[in-house]
C-alpha distance (Angstrom), angle and dihedral (degrees) to the residues before:
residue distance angle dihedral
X1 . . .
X2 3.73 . .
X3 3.95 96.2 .
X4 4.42 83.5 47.9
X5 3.49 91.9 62.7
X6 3.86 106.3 28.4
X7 3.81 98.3 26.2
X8 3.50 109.0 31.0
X9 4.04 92.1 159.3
X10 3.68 90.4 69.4
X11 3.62 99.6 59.8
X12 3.76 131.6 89.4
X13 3.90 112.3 -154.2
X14 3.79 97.0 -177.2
X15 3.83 93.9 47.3
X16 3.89 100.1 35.8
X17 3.86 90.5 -129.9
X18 4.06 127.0 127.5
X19 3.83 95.8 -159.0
X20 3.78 100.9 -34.5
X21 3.55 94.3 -36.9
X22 4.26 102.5 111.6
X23 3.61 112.3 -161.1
X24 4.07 123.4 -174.5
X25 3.71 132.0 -95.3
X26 3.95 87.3 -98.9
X27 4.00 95.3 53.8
X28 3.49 92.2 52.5
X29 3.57 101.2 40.1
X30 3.96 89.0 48.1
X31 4.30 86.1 46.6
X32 4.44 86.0 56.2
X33 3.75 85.6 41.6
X34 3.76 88.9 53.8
X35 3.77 93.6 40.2
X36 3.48 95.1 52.4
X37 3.81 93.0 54.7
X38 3.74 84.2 51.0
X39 3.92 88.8 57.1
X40 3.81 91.8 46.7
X41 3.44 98.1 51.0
X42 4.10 87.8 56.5
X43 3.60 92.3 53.4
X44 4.21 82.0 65.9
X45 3.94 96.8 30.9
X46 4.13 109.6 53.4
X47 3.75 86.9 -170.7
X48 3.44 90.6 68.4
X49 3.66 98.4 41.8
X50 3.36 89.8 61.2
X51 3.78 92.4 45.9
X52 4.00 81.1 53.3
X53 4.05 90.3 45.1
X54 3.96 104.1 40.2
X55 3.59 117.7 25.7
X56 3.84 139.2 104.9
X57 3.77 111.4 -126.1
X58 3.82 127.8 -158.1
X59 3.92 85.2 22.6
X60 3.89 115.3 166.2
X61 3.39 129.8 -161.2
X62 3.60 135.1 -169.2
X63 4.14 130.0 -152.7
X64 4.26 113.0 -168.9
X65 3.73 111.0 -148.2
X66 3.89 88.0 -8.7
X67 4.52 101.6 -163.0
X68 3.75 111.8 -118.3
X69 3.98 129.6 166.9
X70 3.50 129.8 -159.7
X71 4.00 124.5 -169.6
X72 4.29 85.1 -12.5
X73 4.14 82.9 -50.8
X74 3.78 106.5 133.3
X75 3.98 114.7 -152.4
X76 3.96 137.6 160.0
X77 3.85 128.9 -137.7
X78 3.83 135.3 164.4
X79 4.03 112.0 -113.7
X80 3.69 138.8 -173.9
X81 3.90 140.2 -165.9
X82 3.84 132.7 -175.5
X83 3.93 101.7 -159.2
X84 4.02 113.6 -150.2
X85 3.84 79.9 -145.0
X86 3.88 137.8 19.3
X87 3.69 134.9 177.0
X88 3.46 103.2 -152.2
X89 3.75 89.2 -177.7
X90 3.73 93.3 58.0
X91 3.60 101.4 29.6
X92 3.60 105.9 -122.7
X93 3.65 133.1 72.0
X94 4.41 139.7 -174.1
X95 3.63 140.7 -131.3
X96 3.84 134.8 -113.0
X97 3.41 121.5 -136.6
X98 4.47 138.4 170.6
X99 3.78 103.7 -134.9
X100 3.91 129.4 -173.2
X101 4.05 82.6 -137.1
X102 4.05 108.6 120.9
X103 4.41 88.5 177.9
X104 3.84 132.0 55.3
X105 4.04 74.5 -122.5
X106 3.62 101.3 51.2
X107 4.36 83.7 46.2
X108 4.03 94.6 49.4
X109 3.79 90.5 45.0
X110 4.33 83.7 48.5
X111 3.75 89.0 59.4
X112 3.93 89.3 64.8
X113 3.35 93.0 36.2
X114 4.01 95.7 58.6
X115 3.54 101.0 28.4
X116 4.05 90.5 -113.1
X117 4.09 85.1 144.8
X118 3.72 88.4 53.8
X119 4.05 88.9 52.2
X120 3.66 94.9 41.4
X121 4.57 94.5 53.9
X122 4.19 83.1 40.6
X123 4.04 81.2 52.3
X124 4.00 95.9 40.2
X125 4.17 89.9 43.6
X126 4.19 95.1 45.7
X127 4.09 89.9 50.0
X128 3.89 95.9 35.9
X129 3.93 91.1 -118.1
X130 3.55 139.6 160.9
X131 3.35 99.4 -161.7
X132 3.98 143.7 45.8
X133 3.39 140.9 161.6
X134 4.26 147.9 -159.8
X135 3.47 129.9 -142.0
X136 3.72 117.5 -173.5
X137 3.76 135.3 -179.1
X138 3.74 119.6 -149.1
X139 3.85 113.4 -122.5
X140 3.51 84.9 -155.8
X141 4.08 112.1 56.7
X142 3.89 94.4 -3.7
X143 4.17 92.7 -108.5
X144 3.43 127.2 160.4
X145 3.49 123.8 -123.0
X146 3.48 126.9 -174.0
X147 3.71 136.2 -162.3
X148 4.26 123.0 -175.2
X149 4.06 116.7 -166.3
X150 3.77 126.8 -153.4
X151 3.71 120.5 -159.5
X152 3.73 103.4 -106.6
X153 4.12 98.5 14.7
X154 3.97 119.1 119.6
X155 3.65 88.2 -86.6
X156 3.90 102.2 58.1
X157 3.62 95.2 34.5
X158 4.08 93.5 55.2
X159 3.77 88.5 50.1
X160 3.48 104.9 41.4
X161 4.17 86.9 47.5
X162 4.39 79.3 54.9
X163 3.86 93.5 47.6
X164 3.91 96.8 40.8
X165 3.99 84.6 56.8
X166 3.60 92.4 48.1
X167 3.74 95.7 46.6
X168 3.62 92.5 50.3
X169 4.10 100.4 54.2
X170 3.84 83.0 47.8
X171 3.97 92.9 50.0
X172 3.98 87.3 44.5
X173 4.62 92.0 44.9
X174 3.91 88.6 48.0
X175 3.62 130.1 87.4
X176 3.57 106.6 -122.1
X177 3.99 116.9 -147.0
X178 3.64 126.4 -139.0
């Protein structure tokens, strides 16, 4: 589903394949079903449309000796995203993601649950953002959940506090060169 909407170059209608992965009749029909909800629901939510219309997908982005600091410890490391969507224009961008969520509830407590919020403030911090958002797809009833993060809300905070943690046990396990 994800490379059908934001990679479209990599998939093989005739064959049933994304790259030389081949996937059944029923996976791919379910993916269209789930991409057509996903155009529906921009035909009611402009942001989205626009999302749909103007961004770069698969985008990646690379920060050398990106600052981080961790209990008032200051360390460096090298990091790298590949955004499902970016707004170059507005400097930010989101992420797509299938989710066995069939509520808005069941989706927001998913973010938690997967560490999506960590993701999104790792996202926001590499690109210098203040904003980010999720769109999901239920694998279930083909909703569409959505999910929009502020720099600084409940959301960002949470996940950067999980990536910080995570950055700084990998800073501490590498070898460090001079």
């Amino acid at each position: 589903m994800d490379a059908i909407i934001t990679e479209p170059a990599r998939v093989d209608y005739y064959r049933l394949t994304v790259d030389d992965v081949q996937y059944t009749d029923d996976e791919f029909h379910h993916a269209k079903e789930m991409q057509h909800s996903l155009r529906m629901e921009a035909r009611r939510d402009p942001f989205l449309a626009k999302v749909l219309e103007l961004a770069d997908t698969q985008r990646f982005m690379v920060n050398r000796n990106q600052e981080f600091t961790y209990c008032d410890w200051p360390f460096h490391l090298d990091t790298r995203c590949k955004w499902d969507w970016y707004l170059s224009a507005f400097g930010f961008g989101g992420d797509l993601k299938t989710t066995f969520a069939s509520s808005q509830k069941e989706f927001d407590e998913a973010v938690d649950f997967f560490d999506w919020d960590r993701s999104r403030s790792w996202y926001m911090d590499i690109a210098h953002s203040d904003r980010d958002f999720i769109y999901a797809i239920s694998k279930k009833n083909c909703k569409v959940f959505k999910k929009f993060i502020t720099r600084g809300d409940e959301v960002y905070t949470r996940g950067r506090e999980k990536y910080e943690e995570l950055a700084f046990q990998w800073w501490l396990l590498t070898p460090q060169t001079a």
